[in-house]
MMTF fields as JSON, N, C-alpha, C and O atoms, coordinates in Angstrom:
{
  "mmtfVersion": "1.0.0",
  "mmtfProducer": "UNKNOWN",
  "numBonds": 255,
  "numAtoms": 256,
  "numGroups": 64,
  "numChains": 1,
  "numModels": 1,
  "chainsPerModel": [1],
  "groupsPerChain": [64],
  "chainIdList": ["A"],
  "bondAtomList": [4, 2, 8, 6, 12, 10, 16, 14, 20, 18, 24, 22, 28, 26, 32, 30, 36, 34, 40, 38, 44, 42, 48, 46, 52, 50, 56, 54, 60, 58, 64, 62, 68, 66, 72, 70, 76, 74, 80, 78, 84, 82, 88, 86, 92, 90, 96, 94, 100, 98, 104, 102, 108, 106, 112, 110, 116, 114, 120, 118, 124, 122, 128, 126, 132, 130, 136, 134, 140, 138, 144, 142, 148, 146, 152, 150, 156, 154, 160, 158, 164, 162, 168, 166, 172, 170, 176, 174, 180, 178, 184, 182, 188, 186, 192, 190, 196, 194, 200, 198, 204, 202, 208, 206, 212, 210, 216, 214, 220, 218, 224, 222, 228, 226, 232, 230, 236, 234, 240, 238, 244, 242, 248, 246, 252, 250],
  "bondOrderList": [1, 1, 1, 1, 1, 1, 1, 1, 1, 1, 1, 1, 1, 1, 1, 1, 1, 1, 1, 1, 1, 1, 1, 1, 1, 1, 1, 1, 1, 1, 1, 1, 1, 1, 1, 1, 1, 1, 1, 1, 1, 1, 1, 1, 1, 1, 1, 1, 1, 1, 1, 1, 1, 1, 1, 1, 1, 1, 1, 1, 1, 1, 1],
  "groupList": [{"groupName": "UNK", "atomNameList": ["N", "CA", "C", "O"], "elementList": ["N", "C", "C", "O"], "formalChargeList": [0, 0, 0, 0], "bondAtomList": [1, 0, 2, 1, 3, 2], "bondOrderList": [1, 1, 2], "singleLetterCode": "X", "chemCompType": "L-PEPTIDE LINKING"}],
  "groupTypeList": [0, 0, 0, 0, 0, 0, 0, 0, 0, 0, 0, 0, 0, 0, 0, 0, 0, 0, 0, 0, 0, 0, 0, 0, 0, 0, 0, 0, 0, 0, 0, 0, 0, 0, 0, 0, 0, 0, 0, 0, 0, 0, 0, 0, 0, 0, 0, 0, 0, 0, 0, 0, 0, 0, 0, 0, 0, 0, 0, 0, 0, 0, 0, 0],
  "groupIdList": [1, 2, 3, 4, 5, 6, 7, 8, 9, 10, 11, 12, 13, 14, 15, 16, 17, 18, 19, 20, 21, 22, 23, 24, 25, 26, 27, 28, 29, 30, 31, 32, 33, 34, 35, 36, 37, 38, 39, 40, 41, 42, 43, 44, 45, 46, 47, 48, 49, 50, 51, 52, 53, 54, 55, 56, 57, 58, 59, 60, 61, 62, 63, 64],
  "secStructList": [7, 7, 2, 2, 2, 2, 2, 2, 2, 2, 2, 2, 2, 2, 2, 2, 2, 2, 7, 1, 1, 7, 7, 7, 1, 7, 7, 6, 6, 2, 2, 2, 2, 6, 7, 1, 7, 2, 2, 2, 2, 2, 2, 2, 2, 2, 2, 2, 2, 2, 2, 2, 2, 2, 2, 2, 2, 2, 2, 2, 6, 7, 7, 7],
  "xCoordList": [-17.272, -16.851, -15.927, -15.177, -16.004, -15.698, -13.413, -12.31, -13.833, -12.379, -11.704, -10.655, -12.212, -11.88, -11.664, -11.166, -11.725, -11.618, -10.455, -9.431, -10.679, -9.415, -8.085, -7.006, -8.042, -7.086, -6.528, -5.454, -7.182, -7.404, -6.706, -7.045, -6.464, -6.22, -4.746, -4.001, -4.33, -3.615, -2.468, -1.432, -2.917, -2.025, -1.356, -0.188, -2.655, -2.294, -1.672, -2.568, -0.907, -0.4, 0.894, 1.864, 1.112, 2.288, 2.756, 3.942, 1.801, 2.751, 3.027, 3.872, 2.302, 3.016, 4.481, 5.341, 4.332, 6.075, 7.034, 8.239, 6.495, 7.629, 8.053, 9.25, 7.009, 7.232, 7.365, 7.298, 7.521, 7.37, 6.608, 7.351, 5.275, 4.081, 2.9, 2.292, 2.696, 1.053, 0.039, 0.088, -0.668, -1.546, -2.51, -2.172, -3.276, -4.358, -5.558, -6.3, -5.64, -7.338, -8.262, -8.964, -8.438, -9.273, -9.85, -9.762, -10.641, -10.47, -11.192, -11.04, -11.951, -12.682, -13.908, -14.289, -14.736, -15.732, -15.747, -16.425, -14.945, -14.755, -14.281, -14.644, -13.187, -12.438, -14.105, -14.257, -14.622, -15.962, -16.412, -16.329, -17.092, -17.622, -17.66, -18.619, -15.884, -15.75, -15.852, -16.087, -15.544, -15.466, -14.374, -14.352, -13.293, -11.543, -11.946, -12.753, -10.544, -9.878, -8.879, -7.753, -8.996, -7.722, -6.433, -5.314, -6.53, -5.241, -4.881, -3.741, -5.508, -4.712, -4.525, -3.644, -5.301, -5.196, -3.603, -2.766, -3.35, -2.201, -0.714, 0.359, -1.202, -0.624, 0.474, 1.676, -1.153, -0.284, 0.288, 1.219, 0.03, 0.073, 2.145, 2.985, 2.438, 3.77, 4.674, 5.894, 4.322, 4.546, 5.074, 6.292, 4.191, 4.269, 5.274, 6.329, 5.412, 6.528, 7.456, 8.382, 7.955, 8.922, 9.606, 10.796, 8.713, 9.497, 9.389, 9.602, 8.954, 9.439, 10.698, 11.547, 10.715, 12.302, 13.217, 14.266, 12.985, 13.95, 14.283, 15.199, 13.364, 13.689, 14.488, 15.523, 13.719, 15.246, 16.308, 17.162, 16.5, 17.652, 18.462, 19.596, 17.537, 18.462, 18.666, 19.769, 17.659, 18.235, 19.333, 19.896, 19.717, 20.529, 21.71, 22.838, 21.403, 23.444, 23.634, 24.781, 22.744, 22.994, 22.565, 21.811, 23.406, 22.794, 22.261, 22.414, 21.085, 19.842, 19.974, 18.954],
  "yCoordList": [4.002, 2.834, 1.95, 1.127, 2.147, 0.788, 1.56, 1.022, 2.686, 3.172, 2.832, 2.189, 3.204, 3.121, 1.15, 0.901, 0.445, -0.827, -1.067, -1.623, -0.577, -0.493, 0.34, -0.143, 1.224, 1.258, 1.03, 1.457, 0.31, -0.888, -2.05, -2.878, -2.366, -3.491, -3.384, -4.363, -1.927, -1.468, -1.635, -2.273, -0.778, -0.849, -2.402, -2.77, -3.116, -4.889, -5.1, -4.72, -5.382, -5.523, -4.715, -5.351, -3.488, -3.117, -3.648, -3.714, -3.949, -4.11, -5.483, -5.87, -6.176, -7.432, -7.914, -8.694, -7.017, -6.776, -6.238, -6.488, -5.546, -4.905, -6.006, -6.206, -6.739, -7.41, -6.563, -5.338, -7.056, -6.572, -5.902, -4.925, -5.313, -5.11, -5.909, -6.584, -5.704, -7.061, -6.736, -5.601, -7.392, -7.72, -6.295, -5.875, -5.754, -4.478, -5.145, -5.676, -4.938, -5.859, -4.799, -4.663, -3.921, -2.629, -2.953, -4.168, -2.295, -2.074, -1.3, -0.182, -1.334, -0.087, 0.27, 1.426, -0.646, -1.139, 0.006, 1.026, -0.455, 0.382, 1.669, 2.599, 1.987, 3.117, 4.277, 5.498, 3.611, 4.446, 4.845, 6.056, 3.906, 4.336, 5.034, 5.596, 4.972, 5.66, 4.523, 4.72, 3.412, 2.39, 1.725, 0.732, 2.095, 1.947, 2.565, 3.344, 1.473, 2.285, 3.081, 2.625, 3.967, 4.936, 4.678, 5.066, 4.258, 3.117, 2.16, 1.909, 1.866, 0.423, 1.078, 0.726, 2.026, 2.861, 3.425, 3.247, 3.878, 4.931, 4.077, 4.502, 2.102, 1.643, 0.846, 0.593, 0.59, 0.569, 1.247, 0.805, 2.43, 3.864, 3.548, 3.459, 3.432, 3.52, 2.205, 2.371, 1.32, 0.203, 0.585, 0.645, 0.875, 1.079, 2.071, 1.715, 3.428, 4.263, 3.748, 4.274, 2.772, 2.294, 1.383, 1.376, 0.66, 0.011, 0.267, -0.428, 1.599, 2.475, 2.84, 2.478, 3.775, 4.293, 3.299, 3.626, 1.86, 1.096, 0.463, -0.242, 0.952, 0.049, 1.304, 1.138, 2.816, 3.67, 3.65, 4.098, 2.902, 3.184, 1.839, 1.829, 0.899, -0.086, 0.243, -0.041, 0.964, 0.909, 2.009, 1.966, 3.307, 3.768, 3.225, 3.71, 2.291, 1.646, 2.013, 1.901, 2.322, 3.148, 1.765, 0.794, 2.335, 0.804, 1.738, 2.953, 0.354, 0.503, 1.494, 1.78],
  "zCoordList": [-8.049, -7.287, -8.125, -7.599, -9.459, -10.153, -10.175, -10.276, -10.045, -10.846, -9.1, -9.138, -7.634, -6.694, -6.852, -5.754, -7.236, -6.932, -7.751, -7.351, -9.041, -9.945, -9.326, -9.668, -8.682, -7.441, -6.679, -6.254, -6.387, -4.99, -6.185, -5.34, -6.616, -7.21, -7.907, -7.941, -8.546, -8.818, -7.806, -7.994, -6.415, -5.272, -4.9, -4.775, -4.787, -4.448, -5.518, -6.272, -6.153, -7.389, -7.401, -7.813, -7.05, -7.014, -5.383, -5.06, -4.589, -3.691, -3.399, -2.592, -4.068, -4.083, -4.67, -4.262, -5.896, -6.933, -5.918, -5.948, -5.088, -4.258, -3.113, -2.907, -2.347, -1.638, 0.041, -0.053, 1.343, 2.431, 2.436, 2.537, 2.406, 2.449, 2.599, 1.769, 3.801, 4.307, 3.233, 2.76, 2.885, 2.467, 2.928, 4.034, 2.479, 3.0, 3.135, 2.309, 5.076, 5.399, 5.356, 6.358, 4.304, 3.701, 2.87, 2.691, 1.998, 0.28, -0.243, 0.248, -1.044, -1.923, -1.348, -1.528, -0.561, -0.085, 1.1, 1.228, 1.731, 3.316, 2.996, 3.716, 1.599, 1.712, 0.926, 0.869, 0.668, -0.091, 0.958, 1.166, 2.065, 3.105, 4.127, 4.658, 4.588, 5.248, 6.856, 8.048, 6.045, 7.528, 7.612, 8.339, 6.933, 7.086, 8.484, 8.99, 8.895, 10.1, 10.186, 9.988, 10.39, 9.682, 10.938, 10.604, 11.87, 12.246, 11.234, 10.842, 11.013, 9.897, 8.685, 7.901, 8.461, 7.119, 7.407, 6.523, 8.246, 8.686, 8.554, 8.125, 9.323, 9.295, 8.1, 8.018, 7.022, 5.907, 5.329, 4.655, 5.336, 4.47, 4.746, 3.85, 6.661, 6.766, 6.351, 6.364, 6.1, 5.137, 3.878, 3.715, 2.883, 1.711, 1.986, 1.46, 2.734, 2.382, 2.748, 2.131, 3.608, 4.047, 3.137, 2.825, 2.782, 1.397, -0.006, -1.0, 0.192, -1.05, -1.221, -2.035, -0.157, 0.821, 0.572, 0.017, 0.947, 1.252, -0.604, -1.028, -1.167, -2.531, -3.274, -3.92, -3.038, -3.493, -3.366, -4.131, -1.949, -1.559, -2.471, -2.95, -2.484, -3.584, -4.741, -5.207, -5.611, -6.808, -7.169, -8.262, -5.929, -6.074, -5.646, -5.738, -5.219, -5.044, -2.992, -2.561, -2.176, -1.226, 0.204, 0.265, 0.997, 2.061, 2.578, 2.7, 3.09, 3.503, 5.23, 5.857]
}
């Protein structure tokens, strides 16, 4: 549990540096259990790739 929270914390943390990414109303708690909603799970999941995507595309010089 303890390394799953350290994950969880990891993630909040990079995605705050990145910015455009909500906040995750999840966390280690629920993702242990198995009482995420894997809609919202799914939802952030397309967040984070999206402004992954969108931050490659900046640091290669490329419009968005």
């Amino acid at each position: 549990m303890a390394a799953c929270k350290s994950n969880f914390s990891t993630l909040a943390a990079v995605a705050r540096a990145l910015g455009g990414i909500p906040e995750a109303t999840f966390g280690a708690v629920e993702a242990m259990s198995g009482g995420a909603d894997t809609r919202v799970v799914a939802g952030y999941l397309l967040f984070l790739c999206a402004r992954l995507l969108s931050h490659r595309r900046e640091e290669a010089g490329l419009k968005p």
